[in-house]
C-alpha positions in Angstrom: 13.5 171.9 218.4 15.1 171.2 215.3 13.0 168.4 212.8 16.5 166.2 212.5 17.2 166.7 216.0 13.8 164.9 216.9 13.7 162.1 214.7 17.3 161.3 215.2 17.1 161.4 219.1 14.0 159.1 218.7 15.4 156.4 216.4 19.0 156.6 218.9 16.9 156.3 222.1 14.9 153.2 220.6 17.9 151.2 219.3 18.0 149.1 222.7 14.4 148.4 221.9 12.9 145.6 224.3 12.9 142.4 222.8 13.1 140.2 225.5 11.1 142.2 226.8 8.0 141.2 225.0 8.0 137.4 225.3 7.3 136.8 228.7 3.4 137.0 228.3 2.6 133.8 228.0 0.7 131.4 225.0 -2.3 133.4 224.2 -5.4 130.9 224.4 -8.6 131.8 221.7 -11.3 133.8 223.7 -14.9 133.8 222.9 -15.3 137.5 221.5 -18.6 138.1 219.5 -19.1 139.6 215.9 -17.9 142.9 215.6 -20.2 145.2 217.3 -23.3 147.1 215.2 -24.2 150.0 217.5 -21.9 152.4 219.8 -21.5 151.6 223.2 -21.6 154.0 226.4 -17.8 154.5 227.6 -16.6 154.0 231.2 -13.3 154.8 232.6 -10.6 153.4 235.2 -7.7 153.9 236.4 -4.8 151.8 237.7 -0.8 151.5 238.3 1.6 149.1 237.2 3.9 148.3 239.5 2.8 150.6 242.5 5.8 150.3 244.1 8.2 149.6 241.6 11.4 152.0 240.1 9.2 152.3 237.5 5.3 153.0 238.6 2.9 153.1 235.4 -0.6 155.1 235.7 -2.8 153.5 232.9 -6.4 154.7 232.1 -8.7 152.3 230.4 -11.2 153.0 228.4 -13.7 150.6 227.4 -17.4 150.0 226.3 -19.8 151.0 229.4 -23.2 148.7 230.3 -24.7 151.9 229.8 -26.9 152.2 226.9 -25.3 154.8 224.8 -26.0 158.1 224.5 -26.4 158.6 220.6 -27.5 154.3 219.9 -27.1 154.7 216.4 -25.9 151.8 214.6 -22.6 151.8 213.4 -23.2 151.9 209.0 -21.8 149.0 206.8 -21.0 151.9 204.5 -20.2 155.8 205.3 -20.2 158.6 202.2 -17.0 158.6 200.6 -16.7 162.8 201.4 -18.2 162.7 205.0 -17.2 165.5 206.9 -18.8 164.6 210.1 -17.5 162.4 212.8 -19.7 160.8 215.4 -20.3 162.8 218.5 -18.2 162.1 221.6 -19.8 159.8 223.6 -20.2 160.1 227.2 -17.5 158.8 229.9 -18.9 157.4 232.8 -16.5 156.6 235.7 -16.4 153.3 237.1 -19.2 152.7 234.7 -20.1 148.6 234.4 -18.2 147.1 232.1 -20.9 146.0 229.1 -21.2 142.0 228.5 -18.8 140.3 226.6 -15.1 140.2 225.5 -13.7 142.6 223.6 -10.1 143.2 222.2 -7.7 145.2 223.7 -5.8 148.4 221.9 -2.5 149.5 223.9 -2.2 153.5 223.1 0.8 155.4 223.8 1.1 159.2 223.9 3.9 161.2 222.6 6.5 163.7 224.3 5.2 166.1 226.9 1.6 164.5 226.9 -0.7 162.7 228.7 -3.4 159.9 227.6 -6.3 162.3 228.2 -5.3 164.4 225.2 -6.1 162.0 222.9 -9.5 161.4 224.3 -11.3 162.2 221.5 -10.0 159.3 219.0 -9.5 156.8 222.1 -12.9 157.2 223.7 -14.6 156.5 220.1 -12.7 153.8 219.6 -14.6 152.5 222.6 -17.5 153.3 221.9 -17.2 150.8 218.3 -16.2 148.0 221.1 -12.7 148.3 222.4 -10.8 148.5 225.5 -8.2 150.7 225.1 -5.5 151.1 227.7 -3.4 153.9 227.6 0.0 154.3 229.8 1.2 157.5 231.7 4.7 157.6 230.5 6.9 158.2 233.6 9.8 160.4 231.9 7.8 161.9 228.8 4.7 162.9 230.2 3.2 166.2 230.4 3.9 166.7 234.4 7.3 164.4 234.5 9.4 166.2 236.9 12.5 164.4 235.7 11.7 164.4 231.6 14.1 162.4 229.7 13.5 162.2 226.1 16.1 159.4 225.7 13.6 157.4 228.0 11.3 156.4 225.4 13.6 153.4 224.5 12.4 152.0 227.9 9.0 152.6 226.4 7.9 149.7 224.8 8.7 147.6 227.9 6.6 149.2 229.6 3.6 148.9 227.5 4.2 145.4 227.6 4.3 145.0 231.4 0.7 146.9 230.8 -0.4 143.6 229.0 1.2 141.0 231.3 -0.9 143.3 233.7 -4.0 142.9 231.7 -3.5 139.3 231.1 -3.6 138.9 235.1 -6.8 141.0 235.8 -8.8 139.2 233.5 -8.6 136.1 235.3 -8.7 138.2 239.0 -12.4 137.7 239.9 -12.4 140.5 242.0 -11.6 143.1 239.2 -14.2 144.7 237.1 -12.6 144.1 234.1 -12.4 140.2 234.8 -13.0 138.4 231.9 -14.2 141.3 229.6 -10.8 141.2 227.9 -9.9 139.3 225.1 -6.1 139.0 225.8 -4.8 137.3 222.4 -6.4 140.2 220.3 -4.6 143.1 221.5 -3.2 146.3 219.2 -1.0 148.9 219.7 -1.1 152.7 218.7 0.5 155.4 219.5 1.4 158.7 218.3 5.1 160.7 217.5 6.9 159.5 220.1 4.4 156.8 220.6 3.8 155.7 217.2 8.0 155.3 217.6 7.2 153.1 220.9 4.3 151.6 218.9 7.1 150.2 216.4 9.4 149.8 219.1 6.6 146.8 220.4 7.0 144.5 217.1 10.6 143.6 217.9 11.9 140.0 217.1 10.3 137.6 219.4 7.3 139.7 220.2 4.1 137.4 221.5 1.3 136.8 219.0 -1.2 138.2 221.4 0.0 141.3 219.5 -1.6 141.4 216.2 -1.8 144.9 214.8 -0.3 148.6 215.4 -1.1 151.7 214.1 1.6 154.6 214.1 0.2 157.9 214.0 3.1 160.5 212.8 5.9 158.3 213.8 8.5 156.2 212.2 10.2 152.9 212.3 12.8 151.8 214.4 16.3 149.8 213.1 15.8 146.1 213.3 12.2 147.0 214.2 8.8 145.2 212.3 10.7 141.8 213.2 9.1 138.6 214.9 5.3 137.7 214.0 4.2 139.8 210.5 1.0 141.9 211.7 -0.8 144.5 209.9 0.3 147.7 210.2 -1.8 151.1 209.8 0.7 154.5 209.2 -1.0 157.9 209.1 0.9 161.2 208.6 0.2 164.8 207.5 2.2 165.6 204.5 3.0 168.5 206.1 4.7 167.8 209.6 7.2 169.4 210.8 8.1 167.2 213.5 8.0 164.1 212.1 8.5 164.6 208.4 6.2 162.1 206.2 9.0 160.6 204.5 9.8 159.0 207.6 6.8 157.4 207.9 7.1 156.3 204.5 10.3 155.1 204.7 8.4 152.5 207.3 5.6 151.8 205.5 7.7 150.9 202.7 9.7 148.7 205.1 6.7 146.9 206.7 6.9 143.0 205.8 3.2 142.2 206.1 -0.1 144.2 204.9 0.2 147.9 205.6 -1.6 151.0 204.4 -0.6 155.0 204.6 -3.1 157.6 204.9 -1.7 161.0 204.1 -3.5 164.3 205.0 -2.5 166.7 202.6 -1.0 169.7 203.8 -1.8 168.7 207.7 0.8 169.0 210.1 1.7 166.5 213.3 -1.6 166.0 214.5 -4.3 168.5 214.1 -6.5 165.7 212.4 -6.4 164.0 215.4 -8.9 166.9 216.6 -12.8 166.7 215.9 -13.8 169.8 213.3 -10.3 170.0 212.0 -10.1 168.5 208.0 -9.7 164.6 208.2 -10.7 163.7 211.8 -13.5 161.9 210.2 -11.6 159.7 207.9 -8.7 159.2 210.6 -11.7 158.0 212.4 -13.2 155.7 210.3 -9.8 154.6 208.7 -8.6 153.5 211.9 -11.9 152.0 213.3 -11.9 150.0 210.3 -8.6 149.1 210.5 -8.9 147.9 214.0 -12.0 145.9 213.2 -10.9 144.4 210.6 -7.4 142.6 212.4 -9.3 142.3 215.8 -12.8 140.9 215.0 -11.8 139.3 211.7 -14.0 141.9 210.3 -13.9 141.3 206.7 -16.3 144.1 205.9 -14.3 146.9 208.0 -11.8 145.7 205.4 -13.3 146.1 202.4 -14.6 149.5 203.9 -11.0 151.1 203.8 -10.9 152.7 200.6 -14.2 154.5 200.7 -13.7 155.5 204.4 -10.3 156.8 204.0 -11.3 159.0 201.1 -11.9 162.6 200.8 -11.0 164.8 198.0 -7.8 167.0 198.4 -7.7 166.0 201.8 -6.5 162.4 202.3 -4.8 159.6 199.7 -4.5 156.2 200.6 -1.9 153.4 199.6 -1.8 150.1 200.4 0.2 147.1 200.0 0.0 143.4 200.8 -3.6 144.0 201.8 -6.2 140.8 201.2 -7.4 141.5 198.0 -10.7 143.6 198.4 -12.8 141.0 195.2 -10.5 138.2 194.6 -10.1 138.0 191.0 -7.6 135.8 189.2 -5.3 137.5 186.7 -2.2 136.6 184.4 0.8 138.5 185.3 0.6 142.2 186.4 0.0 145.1 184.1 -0.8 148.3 184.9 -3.7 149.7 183.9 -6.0 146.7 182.9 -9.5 146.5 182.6 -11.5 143.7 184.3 -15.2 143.1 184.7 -16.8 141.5 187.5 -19.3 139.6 185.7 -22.2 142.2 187.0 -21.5 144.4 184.5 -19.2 146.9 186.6 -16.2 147.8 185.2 -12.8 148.8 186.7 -9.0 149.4 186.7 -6.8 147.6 188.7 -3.7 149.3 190.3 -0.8 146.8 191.4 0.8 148.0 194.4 1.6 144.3 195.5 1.7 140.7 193.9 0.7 137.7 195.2 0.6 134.6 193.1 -2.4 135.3 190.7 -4.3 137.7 193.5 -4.8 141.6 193.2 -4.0 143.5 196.2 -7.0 146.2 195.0 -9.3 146.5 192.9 -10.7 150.4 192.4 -13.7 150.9 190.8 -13.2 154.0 187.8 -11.6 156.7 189.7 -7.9 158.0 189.2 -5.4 155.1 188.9 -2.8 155.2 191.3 -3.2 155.6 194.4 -6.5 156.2 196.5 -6.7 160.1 197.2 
C-alpha cells in the first residue's frame, strides 16, 4: 500500500470522529488508588464482550496486575542507566488469576489494521505488571481475522473504545465481577498504535469526559478538529524511519497538541519494530511510556522527572518536549537560549526553551547537547 494512500484513508475515515460519543459516561467520582506501585506485579488475564448481542459485538482482553506474587519481585528503580539496553523480563500471565488488592488506573489500548491485542503483549502485559489494567478491544472490521475488513471502519473506532469504558465503569460496581472495585474509573488512558494511535486521537474529541486524562499515540497521527475538549497530556512516539506512517505526521500532531506533550523519535526505526523486546529502543519505549503513564495516572511526580534520562540512548532515541511541568522550577527573566543557571548545589546547567510559561522553564538539562534530548 502506498504511504499517502494510508495516512489519507485514515485521517478521511476519522473525520466523523465520535464526539457525542464520548460524554455519556457519567461524572467521574475520586477513587482511593494508592502511591504508585514499587515492585512488579504478577499479571492475570480476562476476557469479555461488549455488547454480546449487539450489531457491533466487542471482544476485550484485560490485563491487569495478578494477586500472585511476581515472578521476578524486583523493585521497580527510582532511576534506570541513561544507555540501558535491557528491558524487564516478561512476566508471567496467569488466566483468571486474582485480581491483586487495591485500585488501579485503567489504560484503553487499541491495535492497528490487520491485528489483534495479543500482538502487543509484550508492552501491554509490562505495563501491568508496573500496576495497570489495561483493556484492549478486538476491533470488529480491522482485526487480524475480520471476515468483512473495512479500513474506512476505524472512524467508528473510538466509539467503541468508549462503550469499553461505560462498560468498565459498570463492572466495577457489579459485585459479582472479579474486577469489582479494582478499577479506578476517573484515571483512565488511552494508547494505541497506527491505526490505533489514529483511534487514540480520535478519543480526545470536543466534549470528551475527564475520566480520560492521558493518551499515548504510537506511530500515528492527529485527526482534524481532534485534541479538542479537556487538555490532557499527550505521549507521541515514532521511528524516524516509517514507512507507513511517516514521522512528520506525528510531528505535525505533536506540534498541534494544546497541553504538555513529548516525542520520542527512534532513529532510523521503522513502524514498530521497537515495540519488540531485543530490537534497539524497546527498553526506552518501555520506560518512557511507563513513566509517562505514571506520572498522569498516579500523580507520580518522580516518573516525571525520570523522562529525560529514561528516554535516552545515544544514536538511538531523541526526546522533545513541550509544555511539560518544569522538571526544577527555577525562576528566570525572559527566555534566552543558551543560559547558564546554577542550582545553588554547585551543579551547573543549560537551559533549552521549548515552551514559556510566565517565569517557569519547561526543562532544565544538565551539560549535555543543547537542543533537544537525543
Amino acid at each position: 500500500m502506498k504511504v499517502p494512500r494510508l495516512v489519507a484513508t485514515l485521517v478521511t475515515a476519522l473525520l466523523a470522529g465520535c464526539g457525542p460519543a464520548t460524554v455519556a459516561t457519567g461524572d467521574p467520582s475520586p477513587s482511593a488508588v494508592r502511591n504508585a506501585p514499587q515492585r512488579a506485579y504478577a499479571v492475570g488475564v480476562q476476557q469479555f464482550v461488549v455488547d454480546p448481542g449487539g450489531p457491533r459485538p466487542l471482544p476485550v482482553t484485560v490485563w491487569y496486575p495478578a494477586a500472585a506474587p511476581a515472578t521476578l519481585p524486583a523493585p521497580i528503580p527510582a532511576t534506570r542507566p541513561a544507555a540501558s539496553t535491557a528491558a524487564p523480563n516478561a512476566p508471567v500471565v496467569r488466566p483468571g488469576a486474582p485480581v491483586a488488592a487495591g485500585r488501579f488506573p485503567v489504560v484503553i489500548y487499541s491495535h492497528g489494521l490487520r491485528a489483534l491485542p495479543e500482538m502487543h503483549a509484550p508492552l501491554i502485559t509490562r505495563w501491568a505488571a508496573a500496576g495497570f489494567v489495561v483493556a484492549a478491544p478486538t476491533f470488529p472490521r480491522t482485526n487480524q481475522r475480520a471476515r468483512d475488513f473495512t479500513r474506512d471502519d476505524v472512524r467508528n473506532q473510538p466509539a467503541d473504545c468508549w462503550r469499553l469504558i461505560r462498560q468498565l465503569v459498570r463492572l466495577d460496581t457489579r459485585l459479582s465481577d472479579p474486577l469489582a472495585g479494582h478499577l479506578a474509573v476517573d484515571r483512565i488512558a488511552a494508547a494505541g498504535h497506527s491505526a490505533g494511535g489514529y483511534t487514540t486521537a480520535g478519543m480526545f474529541s470536543a466534549g470528551h469526559s475527564a475520566r480520560l486524562r492521558a493518551g499515548i499515540v504510537l506511530a500515528g497521527g492527529e485527526l482534524p478538529g481532534g485534541f479538542a475538549g479537556p487538555v490532557a497530556p499527550l505521549l507521541f512516539v515514532h521511528g524516524s524511519a516509517d514507512p507507513t506512517v511517516p514521522e512528520s505526521v506525528g510531528r505535525a500532531a505533536y506540534a498541534h497538541a494544546p497541553g504538555p506533550a513529548a516525542f520520542l523519535s527512534l532513529t532510523g526505526q521503522n513502524h514498530g519494530a521497537y515495540l519488540t523486546p531485543g530490537h534497539a529502543g524497546f527498553p526506552q519505549v518501555l520506560a518512557t511510556t511507563t513513566d509517562f503513564l505514571r506520572w498522569t495516572l498516579y500523580d507520580d511526580r518522580a516518573a516525571l522527572h525520570r523522562l529525560p534520562t529514561d528516554a535516552h540512548l545515544p544514536n538511538v532515541t531523541t526526546l522533545t518536549t513541550h509544555h511539560l511541568p518544569p522538571l526544577t522550577p527555577v525562576t528566570l527573566p525572559p527566555p534566552a537560549l543558551g543560559r547558564s543557571w546554577s542550582s545553588g548545589a554547585g551543579r551547573m546547567g543549560q537551559i533549552t526553551w521549548i515552551g514559556h510559561h510566565g517565569s517557569m522553564i519547561d526543562r532544565v538539562g544538565l551539560p549535555r547537547s543543547p537542543g533537544v534530548l537525543g
